[in-house]
PDB file of N, CA, C, O and CB in Angstrom:
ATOM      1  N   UNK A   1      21.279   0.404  36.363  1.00  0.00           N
ATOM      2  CA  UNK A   1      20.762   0.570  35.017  1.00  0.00           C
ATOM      3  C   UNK A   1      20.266  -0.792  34.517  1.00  0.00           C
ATOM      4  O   UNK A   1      20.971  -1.800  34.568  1.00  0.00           O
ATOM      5  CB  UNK A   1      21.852   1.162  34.065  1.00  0.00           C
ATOM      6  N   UNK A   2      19.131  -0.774  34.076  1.00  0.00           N
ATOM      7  CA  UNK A   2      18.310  -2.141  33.554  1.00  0.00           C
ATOM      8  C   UNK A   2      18.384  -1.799  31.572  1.00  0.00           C
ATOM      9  O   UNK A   2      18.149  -0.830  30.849  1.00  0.00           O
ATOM     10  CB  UNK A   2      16.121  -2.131  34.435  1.00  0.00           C
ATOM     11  N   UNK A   3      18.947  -3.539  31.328  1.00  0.00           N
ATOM     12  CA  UNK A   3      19.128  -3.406  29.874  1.00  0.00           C
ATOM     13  C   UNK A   3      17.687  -3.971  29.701  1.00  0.00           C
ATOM     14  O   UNK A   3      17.277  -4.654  30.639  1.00  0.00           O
ATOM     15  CB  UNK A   3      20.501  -4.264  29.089  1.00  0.00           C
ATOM     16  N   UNK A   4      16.931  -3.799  28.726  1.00  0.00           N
ATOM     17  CA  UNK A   4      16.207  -4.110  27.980  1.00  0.00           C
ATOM     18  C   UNK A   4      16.378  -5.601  26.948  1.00  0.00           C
ATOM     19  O   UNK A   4      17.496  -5.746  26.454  1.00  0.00           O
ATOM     20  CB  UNK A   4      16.166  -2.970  27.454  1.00  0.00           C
ATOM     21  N   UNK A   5      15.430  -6.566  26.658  1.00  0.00           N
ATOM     22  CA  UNK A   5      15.992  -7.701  26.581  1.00  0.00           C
ATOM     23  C   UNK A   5      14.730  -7.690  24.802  1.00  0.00           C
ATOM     24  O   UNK A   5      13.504  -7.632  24.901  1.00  0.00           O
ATOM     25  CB  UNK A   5      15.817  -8.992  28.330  1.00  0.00           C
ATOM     26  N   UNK A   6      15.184  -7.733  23.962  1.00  0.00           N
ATOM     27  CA  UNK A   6      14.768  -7.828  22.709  1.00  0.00           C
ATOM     28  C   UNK A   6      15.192  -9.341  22.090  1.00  0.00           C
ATOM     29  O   UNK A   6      16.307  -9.823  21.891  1.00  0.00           O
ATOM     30  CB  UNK A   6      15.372  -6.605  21.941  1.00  0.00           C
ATOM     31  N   UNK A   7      13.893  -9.867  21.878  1.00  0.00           N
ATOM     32  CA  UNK A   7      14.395 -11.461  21.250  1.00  0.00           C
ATOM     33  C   UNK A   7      14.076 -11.400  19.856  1.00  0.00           C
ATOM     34  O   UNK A   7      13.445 -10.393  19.535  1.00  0.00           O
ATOM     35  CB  UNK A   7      13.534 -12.923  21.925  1.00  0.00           C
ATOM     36  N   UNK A   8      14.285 -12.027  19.150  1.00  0.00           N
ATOM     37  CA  UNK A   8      13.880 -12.395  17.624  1.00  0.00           C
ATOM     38  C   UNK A   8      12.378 -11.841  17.399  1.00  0.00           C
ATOM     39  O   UNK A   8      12.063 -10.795  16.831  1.00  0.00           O
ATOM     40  CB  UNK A   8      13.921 -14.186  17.332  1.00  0.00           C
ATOM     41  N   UNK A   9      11.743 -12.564  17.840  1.00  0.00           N
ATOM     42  CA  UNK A   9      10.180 -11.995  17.850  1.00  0.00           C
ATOM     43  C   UNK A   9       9.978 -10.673  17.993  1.00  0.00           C
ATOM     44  O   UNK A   9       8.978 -10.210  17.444  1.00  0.00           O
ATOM     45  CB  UNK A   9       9.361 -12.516  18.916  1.00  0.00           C
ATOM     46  N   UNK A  10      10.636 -10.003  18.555  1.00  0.00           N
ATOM     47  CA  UNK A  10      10.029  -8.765  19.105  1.00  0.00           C
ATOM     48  C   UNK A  10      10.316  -7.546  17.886  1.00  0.00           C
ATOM     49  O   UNK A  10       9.525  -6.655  17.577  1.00  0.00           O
ATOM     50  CB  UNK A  10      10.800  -8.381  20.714  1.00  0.00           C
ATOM     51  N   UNK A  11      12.051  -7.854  17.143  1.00  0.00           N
ATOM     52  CA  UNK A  11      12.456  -7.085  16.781  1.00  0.00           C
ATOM     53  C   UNK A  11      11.905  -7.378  14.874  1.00  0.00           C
ATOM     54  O   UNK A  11      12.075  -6.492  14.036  1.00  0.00           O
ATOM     55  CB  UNK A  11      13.901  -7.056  17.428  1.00  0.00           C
ATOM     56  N   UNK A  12      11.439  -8.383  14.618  1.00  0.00           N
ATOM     57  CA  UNK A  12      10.619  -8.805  13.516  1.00  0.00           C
ATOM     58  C   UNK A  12       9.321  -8.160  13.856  1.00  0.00           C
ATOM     59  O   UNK A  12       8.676  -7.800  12.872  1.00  0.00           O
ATOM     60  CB  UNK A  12      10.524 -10.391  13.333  1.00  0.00           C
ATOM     61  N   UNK A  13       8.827  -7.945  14.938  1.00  0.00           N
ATOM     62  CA  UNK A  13       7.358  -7.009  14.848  1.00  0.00           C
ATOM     63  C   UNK A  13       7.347  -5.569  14.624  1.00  0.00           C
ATOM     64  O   UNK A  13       6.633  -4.898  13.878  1.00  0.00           O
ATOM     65  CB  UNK A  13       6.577  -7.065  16.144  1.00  0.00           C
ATOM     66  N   UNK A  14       8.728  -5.071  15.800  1.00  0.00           N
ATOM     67  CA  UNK A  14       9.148  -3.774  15.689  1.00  0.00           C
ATOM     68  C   UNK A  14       9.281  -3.427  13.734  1.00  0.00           C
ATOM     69  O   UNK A  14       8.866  -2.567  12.958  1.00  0.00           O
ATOM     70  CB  UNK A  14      10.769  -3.694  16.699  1.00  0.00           C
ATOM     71  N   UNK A  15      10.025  -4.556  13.663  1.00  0.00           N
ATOM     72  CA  UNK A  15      10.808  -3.975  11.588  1.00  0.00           C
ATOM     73  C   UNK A  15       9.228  -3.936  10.724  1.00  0.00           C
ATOM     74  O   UNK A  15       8.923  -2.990   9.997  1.00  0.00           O
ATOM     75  CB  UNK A  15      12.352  -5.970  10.324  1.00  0.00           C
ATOM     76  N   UNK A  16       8.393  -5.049  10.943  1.00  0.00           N
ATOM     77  CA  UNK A  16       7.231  -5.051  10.061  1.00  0.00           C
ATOM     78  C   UNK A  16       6.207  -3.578  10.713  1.00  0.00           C
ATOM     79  O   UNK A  16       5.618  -2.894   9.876  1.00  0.00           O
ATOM     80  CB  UNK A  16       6.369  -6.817  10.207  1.00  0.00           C
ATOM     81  N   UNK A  17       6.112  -3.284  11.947  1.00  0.00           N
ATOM     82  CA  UNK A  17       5.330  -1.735  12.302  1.00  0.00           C
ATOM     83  C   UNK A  17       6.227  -0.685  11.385  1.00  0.00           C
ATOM     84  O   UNK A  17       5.691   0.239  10.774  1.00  0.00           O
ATOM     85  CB  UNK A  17       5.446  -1.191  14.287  1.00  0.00           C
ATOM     86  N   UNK A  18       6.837  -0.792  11.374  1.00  0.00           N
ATOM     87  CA  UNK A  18       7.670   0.103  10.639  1.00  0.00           C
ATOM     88  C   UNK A  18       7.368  -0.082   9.625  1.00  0.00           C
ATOM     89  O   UNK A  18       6.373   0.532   9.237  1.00  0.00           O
ATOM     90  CB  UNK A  18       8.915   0.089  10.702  1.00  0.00           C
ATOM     91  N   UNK A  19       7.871  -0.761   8.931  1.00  0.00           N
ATOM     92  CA  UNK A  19       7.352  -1.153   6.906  1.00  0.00           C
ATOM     93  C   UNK A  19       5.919  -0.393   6.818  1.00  0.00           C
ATOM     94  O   UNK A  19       5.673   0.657   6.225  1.00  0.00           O
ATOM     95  CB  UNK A  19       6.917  -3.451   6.360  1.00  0.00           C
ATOM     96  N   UNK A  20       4.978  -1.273   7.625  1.00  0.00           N
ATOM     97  CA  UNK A  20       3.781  -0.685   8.010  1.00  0.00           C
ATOM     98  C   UNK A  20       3.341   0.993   7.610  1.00  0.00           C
ATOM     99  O   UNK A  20       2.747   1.408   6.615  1.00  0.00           O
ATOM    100  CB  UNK A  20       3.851  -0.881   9.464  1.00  0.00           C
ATOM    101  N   UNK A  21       3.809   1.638   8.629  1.00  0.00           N
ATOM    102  CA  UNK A  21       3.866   3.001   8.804  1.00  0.00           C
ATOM    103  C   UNK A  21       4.438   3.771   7.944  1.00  0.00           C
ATOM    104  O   UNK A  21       4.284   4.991   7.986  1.00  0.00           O
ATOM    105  CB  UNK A  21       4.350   3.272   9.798  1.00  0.00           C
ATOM    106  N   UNK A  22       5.087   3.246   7.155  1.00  0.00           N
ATOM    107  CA  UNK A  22       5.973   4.045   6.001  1.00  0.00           C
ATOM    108  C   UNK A  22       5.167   3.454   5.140  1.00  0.00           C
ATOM    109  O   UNK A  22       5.197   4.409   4.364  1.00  0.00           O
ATOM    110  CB  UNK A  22       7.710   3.833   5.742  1.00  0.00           C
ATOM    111  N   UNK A  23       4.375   2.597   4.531  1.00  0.00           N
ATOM    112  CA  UNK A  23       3.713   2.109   3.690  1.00  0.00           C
ATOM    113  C   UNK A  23       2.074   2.769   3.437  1.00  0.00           C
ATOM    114  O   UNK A  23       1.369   3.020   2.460  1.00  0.00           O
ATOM    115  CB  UNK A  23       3.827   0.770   4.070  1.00  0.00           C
ATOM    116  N   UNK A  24       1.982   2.852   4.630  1.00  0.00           N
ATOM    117  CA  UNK A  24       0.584   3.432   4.948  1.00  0.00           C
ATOM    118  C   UNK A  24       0.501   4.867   4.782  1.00  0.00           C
ATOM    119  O   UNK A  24      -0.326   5.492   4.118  1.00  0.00           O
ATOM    120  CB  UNK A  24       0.159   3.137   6.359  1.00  0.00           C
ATOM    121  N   UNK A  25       1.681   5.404   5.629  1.00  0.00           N
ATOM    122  CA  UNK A  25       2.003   7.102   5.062  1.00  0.00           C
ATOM    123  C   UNK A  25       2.344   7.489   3.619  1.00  0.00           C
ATOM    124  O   UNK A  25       2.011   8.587   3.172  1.00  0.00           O
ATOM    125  CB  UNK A  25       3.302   7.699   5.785  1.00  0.00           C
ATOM    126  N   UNK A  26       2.967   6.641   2.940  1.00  0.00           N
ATOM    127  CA  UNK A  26       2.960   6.948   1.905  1.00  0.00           C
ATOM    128  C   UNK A  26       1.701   6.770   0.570  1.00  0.00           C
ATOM    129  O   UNK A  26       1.811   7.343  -0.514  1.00  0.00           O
ATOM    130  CB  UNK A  26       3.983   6.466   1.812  1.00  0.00           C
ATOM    131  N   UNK A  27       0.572   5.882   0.936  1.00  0.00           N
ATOM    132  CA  UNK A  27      -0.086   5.732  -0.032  1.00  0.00           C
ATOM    133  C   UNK A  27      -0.826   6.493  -0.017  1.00  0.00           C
ATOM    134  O   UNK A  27      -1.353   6.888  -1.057  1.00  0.00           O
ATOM    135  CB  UNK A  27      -0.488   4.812  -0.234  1.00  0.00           C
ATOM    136  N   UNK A  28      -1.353   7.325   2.074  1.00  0.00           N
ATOM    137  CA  UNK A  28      -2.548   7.831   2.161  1.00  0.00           C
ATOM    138  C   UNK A  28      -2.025   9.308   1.952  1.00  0.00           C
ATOM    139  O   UNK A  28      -2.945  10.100   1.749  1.00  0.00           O
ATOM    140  CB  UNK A  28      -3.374   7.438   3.507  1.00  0.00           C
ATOM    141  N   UNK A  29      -0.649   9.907   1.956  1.00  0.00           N
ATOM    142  CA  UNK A  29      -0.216  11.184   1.322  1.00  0.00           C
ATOM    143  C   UNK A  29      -0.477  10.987  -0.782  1.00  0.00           C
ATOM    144  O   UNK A  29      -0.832  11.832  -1.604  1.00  0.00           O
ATOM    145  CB  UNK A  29       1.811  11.389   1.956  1.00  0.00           C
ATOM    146  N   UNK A  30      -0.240  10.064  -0.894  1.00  0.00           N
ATOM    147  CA  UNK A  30      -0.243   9.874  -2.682  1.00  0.00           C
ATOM    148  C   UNK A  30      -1.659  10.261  -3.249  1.00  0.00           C
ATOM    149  O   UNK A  30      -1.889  10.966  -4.232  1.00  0.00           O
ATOM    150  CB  UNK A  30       0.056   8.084  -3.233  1.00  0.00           C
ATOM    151  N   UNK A  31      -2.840   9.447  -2.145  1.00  0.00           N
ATOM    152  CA  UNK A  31      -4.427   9.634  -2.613  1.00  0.00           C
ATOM    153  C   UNK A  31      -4.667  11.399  -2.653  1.00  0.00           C
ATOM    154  O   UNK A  31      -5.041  12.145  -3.558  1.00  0.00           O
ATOM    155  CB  UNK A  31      -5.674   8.757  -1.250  1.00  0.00           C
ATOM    156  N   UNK A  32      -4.166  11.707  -0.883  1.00  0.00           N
ATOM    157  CA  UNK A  32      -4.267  13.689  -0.557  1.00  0.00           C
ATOM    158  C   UNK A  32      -3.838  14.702  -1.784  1.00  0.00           C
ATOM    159  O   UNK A  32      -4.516  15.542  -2.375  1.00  0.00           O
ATOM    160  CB  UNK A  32      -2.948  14.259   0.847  1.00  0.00           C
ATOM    161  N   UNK A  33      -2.113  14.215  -1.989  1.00  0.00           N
ATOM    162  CA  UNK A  33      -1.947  14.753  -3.197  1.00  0.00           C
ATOM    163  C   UNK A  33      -3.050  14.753  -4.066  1.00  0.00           C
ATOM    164  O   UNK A  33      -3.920  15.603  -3.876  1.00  0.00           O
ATOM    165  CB  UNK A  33      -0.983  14.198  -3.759  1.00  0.00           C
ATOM    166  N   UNK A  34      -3.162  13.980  -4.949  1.00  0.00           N
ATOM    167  CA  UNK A  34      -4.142  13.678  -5.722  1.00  0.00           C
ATOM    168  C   UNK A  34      -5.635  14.505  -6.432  1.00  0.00           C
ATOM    169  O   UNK A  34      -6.172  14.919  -7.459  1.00  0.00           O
ATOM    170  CB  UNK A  34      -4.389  12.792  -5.043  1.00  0.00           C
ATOM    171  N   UNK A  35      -5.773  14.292  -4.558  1.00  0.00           N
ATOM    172  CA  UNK A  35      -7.434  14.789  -4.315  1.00  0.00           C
ATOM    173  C   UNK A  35      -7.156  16.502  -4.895  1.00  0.00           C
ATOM    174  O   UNK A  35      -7.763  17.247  -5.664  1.00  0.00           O
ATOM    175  CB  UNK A  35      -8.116  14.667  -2.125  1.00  0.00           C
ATOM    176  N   UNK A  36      -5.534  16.654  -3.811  1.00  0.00           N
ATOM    177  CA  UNK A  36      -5.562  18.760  -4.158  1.00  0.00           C
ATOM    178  C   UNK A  36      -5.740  18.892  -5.505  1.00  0.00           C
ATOM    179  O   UNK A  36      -6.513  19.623  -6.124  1.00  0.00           O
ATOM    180  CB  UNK A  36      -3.855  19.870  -3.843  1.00  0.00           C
ATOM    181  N   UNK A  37      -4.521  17.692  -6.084  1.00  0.00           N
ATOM    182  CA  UNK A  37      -4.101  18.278  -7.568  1.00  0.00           C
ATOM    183  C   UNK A  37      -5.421  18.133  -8.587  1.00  0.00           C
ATOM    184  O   UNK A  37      -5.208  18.610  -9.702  1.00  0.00           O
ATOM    185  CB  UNK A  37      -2.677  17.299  -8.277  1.00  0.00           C
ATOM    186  N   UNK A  38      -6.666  17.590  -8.401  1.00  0.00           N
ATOM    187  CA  UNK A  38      -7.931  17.809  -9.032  1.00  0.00           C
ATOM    188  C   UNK A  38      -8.268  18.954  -8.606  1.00  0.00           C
ATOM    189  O   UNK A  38      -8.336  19.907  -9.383  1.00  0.00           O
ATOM    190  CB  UNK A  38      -8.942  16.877  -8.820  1.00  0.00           C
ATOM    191  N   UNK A  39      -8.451  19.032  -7.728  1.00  0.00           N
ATOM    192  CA  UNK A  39      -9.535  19.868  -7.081  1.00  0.00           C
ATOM    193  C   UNK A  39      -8.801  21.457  -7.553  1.00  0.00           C
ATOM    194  O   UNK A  39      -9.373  22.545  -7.615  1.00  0.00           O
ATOM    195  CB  UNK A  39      -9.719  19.505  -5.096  1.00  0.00           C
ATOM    196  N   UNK A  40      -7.350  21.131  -7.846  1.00  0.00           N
ATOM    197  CA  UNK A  40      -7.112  22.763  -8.562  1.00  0.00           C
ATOM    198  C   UNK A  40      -6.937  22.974 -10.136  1.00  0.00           C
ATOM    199  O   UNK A  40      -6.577  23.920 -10.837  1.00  0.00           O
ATOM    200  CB  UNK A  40      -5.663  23.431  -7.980  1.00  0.00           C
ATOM    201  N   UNK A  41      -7.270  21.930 -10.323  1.00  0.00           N
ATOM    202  CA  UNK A  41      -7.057  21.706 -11.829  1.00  0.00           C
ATOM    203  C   UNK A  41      -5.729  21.100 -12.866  1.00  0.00           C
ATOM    204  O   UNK A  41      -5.479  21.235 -14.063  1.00  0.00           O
ATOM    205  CB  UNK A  41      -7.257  22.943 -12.223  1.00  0.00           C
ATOM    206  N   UNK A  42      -5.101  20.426 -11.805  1.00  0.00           N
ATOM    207  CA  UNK A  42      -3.845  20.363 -12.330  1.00  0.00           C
ATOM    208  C   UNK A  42      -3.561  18.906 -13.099  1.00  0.00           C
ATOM    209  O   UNK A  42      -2.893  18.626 -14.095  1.00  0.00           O
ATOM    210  CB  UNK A  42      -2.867  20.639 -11.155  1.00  0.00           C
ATOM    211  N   UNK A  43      -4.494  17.986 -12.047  1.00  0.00           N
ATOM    212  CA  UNK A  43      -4.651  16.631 -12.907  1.00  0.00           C
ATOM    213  C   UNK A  43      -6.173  16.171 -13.160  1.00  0.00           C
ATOM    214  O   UNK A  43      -7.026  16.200 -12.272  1.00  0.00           O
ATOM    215  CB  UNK A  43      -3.887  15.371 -12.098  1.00  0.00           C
ATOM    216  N   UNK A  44      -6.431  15.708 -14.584  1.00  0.00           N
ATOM    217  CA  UNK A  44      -7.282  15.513 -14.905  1.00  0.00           C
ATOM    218  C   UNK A  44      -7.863  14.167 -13.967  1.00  0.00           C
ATOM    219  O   UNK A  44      -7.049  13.348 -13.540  1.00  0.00           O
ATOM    220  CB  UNK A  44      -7.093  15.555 -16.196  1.00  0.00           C
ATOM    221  N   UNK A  45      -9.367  14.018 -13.687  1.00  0.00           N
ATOM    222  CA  UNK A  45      -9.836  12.942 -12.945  1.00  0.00           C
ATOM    223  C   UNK A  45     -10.321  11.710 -13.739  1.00  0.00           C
ATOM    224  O   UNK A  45     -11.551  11.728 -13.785  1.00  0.00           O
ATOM    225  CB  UNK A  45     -10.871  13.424 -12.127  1.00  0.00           C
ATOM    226  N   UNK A  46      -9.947  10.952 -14.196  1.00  0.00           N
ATOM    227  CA  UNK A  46      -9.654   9.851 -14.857  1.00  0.00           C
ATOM    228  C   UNK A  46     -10.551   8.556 -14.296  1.00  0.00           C
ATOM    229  O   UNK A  46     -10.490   8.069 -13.167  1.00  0.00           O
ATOM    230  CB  UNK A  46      -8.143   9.675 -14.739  1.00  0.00           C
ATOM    231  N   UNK A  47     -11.553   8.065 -15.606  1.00  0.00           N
ATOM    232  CA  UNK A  47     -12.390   7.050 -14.559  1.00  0.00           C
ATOM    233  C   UNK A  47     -11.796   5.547 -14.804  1.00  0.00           C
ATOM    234  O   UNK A  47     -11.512   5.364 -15.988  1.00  0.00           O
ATOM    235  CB  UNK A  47     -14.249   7.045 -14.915  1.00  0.00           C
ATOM    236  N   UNK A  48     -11.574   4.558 -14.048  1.00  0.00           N
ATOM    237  CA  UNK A  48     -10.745   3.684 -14.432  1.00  0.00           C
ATOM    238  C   UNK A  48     -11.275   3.128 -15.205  1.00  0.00           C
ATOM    239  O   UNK A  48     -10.402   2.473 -15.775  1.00  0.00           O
ATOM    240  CB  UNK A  48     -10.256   2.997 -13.693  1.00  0.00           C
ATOM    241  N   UNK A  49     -12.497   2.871 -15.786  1.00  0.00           N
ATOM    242  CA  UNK A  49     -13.059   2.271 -16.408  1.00  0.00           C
ATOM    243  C   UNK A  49     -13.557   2.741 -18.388  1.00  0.00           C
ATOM    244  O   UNK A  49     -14.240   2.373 -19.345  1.00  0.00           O
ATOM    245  CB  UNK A  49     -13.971   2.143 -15.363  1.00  0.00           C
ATOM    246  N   UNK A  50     -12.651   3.707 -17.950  1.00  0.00           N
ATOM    247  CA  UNK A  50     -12.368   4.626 -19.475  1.00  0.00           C
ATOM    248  C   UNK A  50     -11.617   3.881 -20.900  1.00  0.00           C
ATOM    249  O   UNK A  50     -11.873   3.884 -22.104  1.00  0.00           O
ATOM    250  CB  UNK A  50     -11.188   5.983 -19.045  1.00  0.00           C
ATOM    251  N   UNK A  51     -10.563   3.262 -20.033  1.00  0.00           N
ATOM    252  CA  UNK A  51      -9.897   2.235 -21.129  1.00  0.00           C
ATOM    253  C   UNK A  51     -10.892   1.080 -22.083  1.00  0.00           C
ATOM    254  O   UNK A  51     -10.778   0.783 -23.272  1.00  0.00           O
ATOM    255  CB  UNK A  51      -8.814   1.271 -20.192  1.00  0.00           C
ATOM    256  N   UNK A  52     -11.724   0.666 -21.217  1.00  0.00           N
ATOM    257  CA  UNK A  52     -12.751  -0.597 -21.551  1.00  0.00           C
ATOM    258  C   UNK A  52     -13.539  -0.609 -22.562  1.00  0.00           C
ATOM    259  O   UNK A  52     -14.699  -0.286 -22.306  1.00  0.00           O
ATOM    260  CB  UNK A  52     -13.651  -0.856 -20.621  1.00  0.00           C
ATOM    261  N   UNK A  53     -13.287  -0.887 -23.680  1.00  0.00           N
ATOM    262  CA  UNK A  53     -14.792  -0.833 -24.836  1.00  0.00           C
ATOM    263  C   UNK A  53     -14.658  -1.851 -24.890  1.00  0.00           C
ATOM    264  O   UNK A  53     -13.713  -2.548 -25.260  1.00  0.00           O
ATOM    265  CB  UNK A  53     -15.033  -0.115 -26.351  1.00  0.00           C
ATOM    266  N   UNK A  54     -15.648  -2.065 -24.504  1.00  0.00           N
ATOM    267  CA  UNK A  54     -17.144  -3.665 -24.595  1.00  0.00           C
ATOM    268  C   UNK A  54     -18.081  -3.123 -24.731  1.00  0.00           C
ATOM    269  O   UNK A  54     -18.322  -2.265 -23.882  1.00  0.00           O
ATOM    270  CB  UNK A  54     -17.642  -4.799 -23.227  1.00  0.00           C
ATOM    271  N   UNK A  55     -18.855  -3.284 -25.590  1.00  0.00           N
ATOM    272  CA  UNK A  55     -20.372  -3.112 -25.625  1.00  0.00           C
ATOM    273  C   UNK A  55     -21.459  -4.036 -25.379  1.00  0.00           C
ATOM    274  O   UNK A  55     -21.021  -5.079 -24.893  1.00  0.00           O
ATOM    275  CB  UNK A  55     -20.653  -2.754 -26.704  1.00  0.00           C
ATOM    276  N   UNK A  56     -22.672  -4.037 -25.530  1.00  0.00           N
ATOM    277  CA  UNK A  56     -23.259  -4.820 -25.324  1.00  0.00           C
ATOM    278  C   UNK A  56     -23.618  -5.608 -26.306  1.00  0.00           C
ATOM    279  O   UNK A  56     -23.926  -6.751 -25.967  1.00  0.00           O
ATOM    280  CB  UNK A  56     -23.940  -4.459 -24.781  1.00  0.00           C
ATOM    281  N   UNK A  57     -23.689  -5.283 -27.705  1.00  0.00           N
ATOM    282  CA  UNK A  57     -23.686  -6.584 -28.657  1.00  0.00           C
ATOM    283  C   UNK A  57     -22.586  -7.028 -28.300  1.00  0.00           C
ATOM    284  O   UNK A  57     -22.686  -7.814 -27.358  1.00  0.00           O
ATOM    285  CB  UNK A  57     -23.763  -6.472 -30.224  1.00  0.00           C
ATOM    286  N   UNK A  58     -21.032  -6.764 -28.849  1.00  0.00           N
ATOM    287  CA  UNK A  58     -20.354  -7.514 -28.464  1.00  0.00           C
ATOM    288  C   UNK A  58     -20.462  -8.904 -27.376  1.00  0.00           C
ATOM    289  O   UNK A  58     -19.912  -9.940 -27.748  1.00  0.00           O
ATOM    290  CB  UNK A  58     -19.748  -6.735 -28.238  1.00  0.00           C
ATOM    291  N   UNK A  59     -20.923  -8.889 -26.521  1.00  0.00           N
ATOM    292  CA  UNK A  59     -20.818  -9.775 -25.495  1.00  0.00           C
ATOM    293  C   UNK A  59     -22.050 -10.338 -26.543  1.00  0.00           C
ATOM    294  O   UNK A  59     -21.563 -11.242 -27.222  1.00  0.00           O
ATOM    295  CB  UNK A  59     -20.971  -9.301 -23.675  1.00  0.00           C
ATOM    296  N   UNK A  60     -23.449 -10.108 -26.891  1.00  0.00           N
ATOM    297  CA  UNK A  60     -24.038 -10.830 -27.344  1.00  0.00           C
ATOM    298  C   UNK A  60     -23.549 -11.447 -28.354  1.00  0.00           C
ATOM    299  O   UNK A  60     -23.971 -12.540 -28.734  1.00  0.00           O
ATOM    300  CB  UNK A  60     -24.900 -10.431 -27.474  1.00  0.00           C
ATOM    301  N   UNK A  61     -22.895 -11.008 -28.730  1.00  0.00           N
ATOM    302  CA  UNK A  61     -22.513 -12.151 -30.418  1.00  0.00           C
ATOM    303  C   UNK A  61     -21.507 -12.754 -29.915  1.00  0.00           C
ATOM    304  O   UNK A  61     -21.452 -13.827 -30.517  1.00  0.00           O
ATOM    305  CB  UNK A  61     -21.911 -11.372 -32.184  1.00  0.00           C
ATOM    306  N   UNK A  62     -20.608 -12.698 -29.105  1.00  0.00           N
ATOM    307  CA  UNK A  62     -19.747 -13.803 -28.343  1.00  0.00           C
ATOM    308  C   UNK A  62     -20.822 -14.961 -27.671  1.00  0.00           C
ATOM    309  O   UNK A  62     -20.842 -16.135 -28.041  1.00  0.00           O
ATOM    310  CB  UNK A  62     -18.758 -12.991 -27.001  1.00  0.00           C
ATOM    311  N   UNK A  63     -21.248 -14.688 -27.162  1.00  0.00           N
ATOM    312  CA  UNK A  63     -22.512 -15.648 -26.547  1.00  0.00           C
ATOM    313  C   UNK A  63     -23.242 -16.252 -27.657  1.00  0.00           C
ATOM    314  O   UNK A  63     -23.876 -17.232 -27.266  1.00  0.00           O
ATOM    315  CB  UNK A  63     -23.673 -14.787 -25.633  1.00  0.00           C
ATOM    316  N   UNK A  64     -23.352 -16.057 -28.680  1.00  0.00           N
ATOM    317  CA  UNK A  64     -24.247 -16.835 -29.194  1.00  0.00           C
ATOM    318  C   UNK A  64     -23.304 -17.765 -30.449  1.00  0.00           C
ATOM    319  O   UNK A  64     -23.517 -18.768 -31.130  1.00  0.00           O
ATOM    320  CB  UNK A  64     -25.555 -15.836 -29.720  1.00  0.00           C
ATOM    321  N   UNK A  65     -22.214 -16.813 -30.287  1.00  0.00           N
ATOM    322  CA  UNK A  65     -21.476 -17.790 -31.207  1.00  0.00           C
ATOM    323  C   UNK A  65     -20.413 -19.162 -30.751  1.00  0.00           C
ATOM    324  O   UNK A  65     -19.758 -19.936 -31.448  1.00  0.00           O
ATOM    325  CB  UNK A  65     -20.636 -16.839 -31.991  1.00  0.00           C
ATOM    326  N   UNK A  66     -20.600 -19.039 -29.201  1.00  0.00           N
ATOM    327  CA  UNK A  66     -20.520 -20.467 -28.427  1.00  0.00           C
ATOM    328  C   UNK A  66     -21.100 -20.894 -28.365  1.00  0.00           C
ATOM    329  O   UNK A  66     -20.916 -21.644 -27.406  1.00  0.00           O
ATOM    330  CB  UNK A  66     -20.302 -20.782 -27.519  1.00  0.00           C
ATOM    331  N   UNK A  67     -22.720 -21.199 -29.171  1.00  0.00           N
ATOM    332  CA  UNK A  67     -23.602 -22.508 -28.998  1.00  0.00           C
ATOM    333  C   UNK A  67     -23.497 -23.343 -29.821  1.00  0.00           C
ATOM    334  O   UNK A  67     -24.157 -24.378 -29.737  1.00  0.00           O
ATOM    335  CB  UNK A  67     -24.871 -22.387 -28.964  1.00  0.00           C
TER     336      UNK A  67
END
C-alpha cells in the first residue's frame, strides 16, 4: 500500500479550489435564481442606476461655479 505524500503547498491549493467552487456555485445559482424569479414575476427587475438623480444642469452649475 503506497501513502500519498501532501506538503503545505499542496493542501493550501486543495483548501483555496474549494473556497473557489463553493464561491463560484454559489453566486452563479444566486444570478439563476434571480433570472427565474423575474421572468415569473415574483421580483421586480431593478436598474442599478435608478437610485441616481443627477441631472444635467446640475453638473452644469457645479462646473461653472468652480471658476
Amino acid at each position: 500500500m503506497q501513502f500519498l505524500y501532501f506538503d503545505p503547498g499542496l493542501g493550501a491549493m486543495i483548501a483555496q479550489a474549494v473556497v473557489a467552487a463553493v464561491a463560484g456555485v454559489l453566486m452563479f445559482s444566486k444570478n439563476i435564481v434571480y433570472k427565474i424569479k423575474v421572468l415569473l414575476g415574483l421580483a421586480k427587475k431593478n436598474d442599478i442606476y435608478d437610485d441616481i438623480d443627477i441631472s444635467d444642469s446640475d453638473l452644469e452649475n457645479e462646473s461653472k461655479s468652480d471658476k
